[in-house]
N, C-alpha and C positions, 0 to 999 in steps of 0.2 A: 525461351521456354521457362517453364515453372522453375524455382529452385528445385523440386524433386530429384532431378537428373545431373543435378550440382551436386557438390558435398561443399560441406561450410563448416570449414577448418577454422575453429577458433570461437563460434554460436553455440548457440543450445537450444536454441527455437528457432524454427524459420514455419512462417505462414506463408500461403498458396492463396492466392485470391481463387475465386471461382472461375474464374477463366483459366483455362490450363495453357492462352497461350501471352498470359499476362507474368507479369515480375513477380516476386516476390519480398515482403519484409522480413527481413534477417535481425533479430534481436539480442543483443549481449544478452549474458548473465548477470541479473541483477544483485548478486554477492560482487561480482567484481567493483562494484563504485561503492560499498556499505563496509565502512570503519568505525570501529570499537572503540570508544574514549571514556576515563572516568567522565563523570558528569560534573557541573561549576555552577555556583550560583544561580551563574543568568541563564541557565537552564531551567528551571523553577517552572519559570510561568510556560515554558510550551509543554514540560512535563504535566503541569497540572494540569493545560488545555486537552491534552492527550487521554491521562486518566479520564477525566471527565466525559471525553467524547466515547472510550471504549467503556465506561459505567452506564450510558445512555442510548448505545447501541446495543449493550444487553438486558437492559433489563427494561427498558424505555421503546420497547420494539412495536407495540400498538397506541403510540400516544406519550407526550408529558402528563403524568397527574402532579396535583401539586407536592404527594409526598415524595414523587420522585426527584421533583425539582428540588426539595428543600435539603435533601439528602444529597443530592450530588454538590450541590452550592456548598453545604457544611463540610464536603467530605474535599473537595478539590479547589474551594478558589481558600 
């Protein structure tokens, strides 16, 4: 039967396929695998891939123009 009629000791999500007399997927919490570290050098380049990508998802949301490209390139590589 569905997880509904379970409890799920130790999850925080459980999904129900639409079948009620189908399984269910049980999902940790995704703070349980996410650790805080200063950051090191060779961190650099996926930081600056990161900036870049969340600079380009805001403000780059109907298209590249070139001033965007030229501002994110000056601003993150």
């Amino acid at each position: 039967p569905c997880c509904r009629a379970r409890p799920c000791v130790g999850y925080d999500l459980r999904v129900c396929l639409p079948d009620p007399g189908s399984a269910c997927l049980i999902i940790k919490p995704l703070l349980s695998t996410i650790a805080l570290r200063e950051a090191v050098p060779a961190d650099a380049i996926c930081l600056s891939a990161l900036g870049m990508q969340v600079f380009l998802d805001t403000y780059a949301t109907q298209g590249i123009r070139e001033s965007i490209a030229r501002e994110a390139l000056d601003a993150f590589s």
